[in-house]
C-alpha positions in Angstrom: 3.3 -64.7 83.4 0.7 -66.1 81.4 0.7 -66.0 77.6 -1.2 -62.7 77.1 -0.2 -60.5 80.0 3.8 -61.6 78.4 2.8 -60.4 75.2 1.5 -57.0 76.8 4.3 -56.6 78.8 6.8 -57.1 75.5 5.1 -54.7 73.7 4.8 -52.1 76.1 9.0 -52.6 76.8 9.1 -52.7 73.0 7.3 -49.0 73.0 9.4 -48.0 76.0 12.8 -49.0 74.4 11.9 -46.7 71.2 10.5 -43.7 73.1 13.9 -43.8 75.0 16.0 -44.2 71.8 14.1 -41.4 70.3 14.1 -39.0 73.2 18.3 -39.9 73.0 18.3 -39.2 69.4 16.6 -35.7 70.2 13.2 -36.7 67.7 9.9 -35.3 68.8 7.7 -37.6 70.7 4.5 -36.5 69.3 2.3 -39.2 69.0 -0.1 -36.8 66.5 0.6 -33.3 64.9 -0.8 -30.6 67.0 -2.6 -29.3 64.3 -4.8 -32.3 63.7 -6.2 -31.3 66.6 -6.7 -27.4 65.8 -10.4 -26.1 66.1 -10.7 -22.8 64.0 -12.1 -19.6 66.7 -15.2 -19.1 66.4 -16.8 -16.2 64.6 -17.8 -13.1 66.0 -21.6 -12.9 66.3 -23.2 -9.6 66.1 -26.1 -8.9 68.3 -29.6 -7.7 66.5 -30.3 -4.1 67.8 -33.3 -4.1 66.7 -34.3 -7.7 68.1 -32.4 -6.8 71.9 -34.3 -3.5 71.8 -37.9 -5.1 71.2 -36.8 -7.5 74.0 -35.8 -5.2 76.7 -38.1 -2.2 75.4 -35.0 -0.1 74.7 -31.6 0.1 73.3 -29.3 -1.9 75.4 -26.2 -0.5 76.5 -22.8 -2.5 77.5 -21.6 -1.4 80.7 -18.1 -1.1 80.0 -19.1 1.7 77.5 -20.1 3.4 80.7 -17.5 5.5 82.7 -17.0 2.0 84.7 -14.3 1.2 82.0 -11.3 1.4 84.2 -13.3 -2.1 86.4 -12.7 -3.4 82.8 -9.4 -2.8 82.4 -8.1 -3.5 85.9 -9.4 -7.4 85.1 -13.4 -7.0 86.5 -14.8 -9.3 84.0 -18.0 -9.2 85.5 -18.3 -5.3 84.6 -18.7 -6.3 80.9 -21.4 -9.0 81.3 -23.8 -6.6 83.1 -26.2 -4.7 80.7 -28.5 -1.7 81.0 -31.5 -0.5 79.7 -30.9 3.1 78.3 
């Protein structure tokens, strides 16, 4: 091997060698803590009645306030997108 793919390879044996002797030592393997890579959910954003109503000419309605709740609940996702003029 030449010089720099040796020096590769002994490094990545090196980093082999101490993942093994830490999995055999029972030490996590995490390279990073999980929450370093934690996003916050996102807030809850109210819809303007007032602005959806001057949009659409009337109070909109969500369907799955309709008597089509049990779509909802049996997993029919689309039956809460859908929206009605009322």
């Amino acid at each position: 091997m030449s010089g720099n793919k040796n020096k590769s390879f002994n490094l990545r044996k090196h980093h082999n060698s101490e993942l093994i002797r830490r999995m055999r030592n029972g030490e996590p393997l995490n390279s990073i803590d999980s929450k370093n890579s934690w996003y916050p959910p996102r807030p809850i954003i109210k819809k303007d009645e007032a602005e959806m109503a001057r949009v659409y000419g009337a109070p909109v309605v969500e369907k799955s306030m309709e008597p089509g709740v049990k779509a909802v609940d049996e997993g029919d996702g689309a039956a809460v997108t859908h929206f009605r003029a009322s």
